[in-house]
Every structure is written in C-alpha cells, then in structure tokens.
N, C-alpha and C positions, 0 to 999 in steps of 0.2 A: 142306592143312594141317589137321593134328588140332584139336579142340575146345581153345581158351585156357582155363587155369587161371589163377586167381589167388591169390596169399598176400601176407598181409601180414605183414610182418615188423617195423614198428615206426612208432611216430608221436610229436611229444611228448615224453613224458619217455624214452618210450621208441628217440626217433629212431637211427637205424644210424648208426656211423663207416660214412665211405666205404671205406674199405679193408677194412673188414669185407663191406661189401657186395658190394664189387669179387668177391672173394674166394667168397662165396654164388654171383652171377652164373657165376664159372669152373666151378664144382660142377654147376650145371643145368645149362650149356651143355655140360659132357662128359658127359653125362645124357642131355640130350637127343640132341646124335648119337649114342649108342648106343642109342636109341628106349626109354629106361629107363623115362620120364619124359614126358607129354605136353608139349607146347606151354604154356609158363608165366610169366605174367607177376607179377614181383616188385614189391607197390607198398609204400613209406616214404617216410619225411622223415629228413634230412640235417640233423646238427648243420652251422654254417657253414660250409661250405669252397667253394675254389675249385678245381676240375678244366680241365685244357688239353690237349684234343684236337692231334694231331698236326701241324695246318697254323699253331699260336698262335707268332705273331709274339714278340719282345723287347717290341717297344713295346705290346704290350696287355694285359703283366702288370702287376701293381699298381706302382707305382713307390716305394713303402713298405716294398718286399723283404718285404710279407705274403708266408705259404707257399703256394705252388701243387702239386696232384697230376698230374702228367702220366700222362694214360690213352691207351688205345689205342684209341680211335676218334675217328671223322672230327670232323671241326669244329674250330673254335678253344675260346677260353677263356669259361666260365662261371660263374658260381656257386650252390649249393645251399645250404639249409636252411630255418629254419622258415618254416611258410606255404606251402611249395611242397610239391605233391603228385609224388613222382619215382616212374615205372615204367620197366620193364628187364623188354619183352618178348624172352624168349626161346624161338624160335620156328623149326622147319625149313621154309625156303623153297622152293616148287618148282621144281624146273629146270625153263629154263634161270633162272639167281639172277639177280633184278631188282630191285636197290638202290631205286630211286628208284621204284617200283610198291610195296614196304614203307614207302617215307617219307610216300606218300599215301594208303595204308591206316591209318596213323597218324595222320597231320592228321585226315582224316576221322570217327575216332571220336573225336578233341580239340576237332573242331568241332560235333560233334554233342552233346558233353558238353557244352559250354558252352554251346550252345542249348537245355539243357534247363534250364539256370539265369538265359536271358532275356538271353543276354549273345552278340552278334550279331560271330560273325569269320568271318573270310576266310584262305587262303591270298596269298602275294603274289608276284607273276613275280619269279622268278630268287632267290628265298630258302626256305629249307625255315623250317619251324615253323606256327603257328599265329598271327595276327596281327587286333587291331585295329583296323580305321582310321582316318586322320584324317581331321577333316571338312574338306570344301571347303573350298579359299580362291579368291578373287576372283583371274582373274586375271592376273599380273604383266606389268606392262608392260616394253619393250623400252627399250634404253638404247644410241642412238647403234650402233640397228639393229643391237644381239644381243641376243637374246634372256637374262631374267635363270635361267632355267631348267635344272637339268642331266638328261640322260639317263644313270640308272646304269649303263644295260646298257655304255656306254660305257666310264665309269670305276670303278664298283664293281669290284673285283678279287672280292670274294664272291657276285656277279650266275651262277647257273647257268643257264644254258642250257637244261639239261634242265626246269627248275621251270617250262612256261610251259601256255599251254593255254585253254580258255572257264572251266577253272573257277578261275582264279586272278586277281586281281585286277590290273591295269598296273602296275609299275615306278612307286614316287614319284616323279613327275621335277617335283615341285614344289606340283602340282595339287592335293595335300592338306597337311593339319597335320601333325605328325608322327606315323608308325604305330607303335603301342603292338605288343610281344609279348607275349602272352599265356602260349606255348608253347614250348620249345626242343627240337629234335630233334638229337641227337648219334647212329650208330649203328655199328658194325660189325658185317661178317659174316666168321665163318671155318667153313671144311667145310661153308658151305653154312647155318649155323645163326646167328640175330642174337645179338647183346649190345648192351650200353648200352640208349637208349632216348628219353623224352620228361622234359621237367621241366614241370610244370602251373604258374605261377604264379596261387596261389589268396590270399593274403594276406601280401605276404613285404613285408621291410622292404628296399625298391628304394636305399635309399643304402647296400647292399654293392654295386650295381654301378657306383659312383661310381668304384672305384679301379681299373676294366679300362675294354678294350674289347668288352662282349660279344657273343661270337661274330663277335668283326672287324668288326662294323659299328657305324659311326661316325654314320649319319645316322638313326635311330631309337632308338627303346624298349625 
C-alpha cells in the first residue's frame, strides 16, 4: 500500500453533511483505483445524523421515525456528529483482499491513538471496533445449578468468528461491567479499494444513541 494521506475537510462549525461526504469518498475512491491519487484518508465531524449499514434490523432504528441515511457498508446502524472524530480511509488493498486484516490494521492505529492520550483499550472477541473495558465483577453465583452467566458466542447473532485471537480480549460472558466503545468500524471495499471507515468517539453527547440499537448490540456501550 502507498504512503496515507490525510485532509481535512471540516470540523465544528465547519462540520460536513454526510451526504456531502458520502459523495467526496465516491470521488477519491474512483481516484484512487485509477492510481490518480495516493492512498487517502478523509478526517471530519458530522453534524448529527444517523447512518445504517446494510445488515440494520427494523427494530434498531429509532422508533421516533427520526431520519436514517442508509449506506453501503457493512454493519448495522450508527450515529455521528459532534465530538466524534470520523475517518474514511480510502486505501488499495493487496491481493489476495483481506477484509478483516484492514479492520485490524485499523483498530490498531485507534488503539495506539488512544494510548497516546493515557486511555487504555482493547479489541474484543467476536466484535470489530475499538473497545473499553469493564471492570471485574465478583463472581456470580449459580441458581438451582445453572449458571447465571451467558456465552455470546452462543447467542450474540453480531459474535464474528473471525474477530478472535491472543490479541483480543474474551467475549463478555458476564465476568466484566459493561464494555464501553470507544471506536466504530463500518467498511466497504469495491475494485479492490476501502470506503467508509472508523468513528472516534472523543466527546460526543452519548444520549443520541438512546433512540437505536448501535451497531445491533444490545448488551454494551
């Protein structure tokens, strides 16, 4: 992969409509497969809205009939704006394309970012992004010999398989508090080239994700 570029395109008062953005992204990204254009990552902030990846349920749009943007990559539903640091690297990947080798090249420099501000994450088995964790709990005793415990891998329908490894933390099956996100990864690749990207949460006002389900999970941050 060529040397990343970075632009900024706006923050603040000057935050991007997403569809303007949207829109920027298509422009690199036919840029980039024609090698016009190095390997470039787009970073802004997002007046409020709510974006919904290809796999968002009914039940995890707002139930308010607020507006949702339906985009073309993977994930469920999110939402962006102020406080949140959003990039949209756009990037040619080498063959043979390895989806999930891009998603932990990504964690990777979200977790490194956030170490350098003394703020201590992890990845976590069977979920992409950036993540928090919670602290131990004591614990839980058995009741009439089952356990009070659950295994996501089991029932989490958003549990991937692929996400696991020494460098990710175990599946919450209980053992902690609840696990904060810090990070969201949403991505697509076409021809070989990413779009979408990461969302940073750096100061956002967390009662806009009161009215979904974000990113289809139900049992964390």
């Amino acid at each position: 992969m060529s040397e990343l570029r970075f632009v900024r395109l706006g923050f603040g008062e000057d935050s991007v409509e997403y569809q303007e953005a949207w829109q920027k992204q298509r422009e690199v990204h036919a840029a980039r497969f024609e090698d016009t254009v190095p390997d470039t990552c787009l970073l802004l902030e997002h007046p409020p809205v709510y974006t919904a990846g290809r796999r968002t349920a009914e039940n995890e749009r707002p139930l308010d009939g607020t507006p949702v943007i339906d985009v073309d990559r993977g994930g469920k539903i999110t939402w962006h704006g102020p406080g949140q640091l959003v990039g949209y690297p756009i990037q040619k990947l080498p063959r043979p394309v390895d989806v999930v080798a891009h998603v932990r090249r990504l964690e990777d420099a979200l977790i490194r970012t956030a170490a350098e501000f003394g703020v201590e994450t992890s990845r976590v088995e069977g979920r992409s992004g950036v993540w928090v964790l919670g602290d131990p709990v004591e614990e839980r005793a058995a009741l009439g010999g089952l356990s009070l415990d659950f295994d996501p891998r089991l029932r989490d329908e958003e549990f991937d398989p692929r996400m696991n490894g020494p460098e990710y933390a175990p599946s919450n099956a209980g053992q902690r508090r609840e696990d904060r996100k810090l990070a969201a990864i949403g991505i697509r690749v076409a021809k070989g080239v990413t779009m979408h990207g990461f969302a940073l949460n750096v100061n956002p006002d967390n009662t806009w994700f009161d009215r979904i389900v974000p990113c289809g999970i139900r049992d964390a941050g």
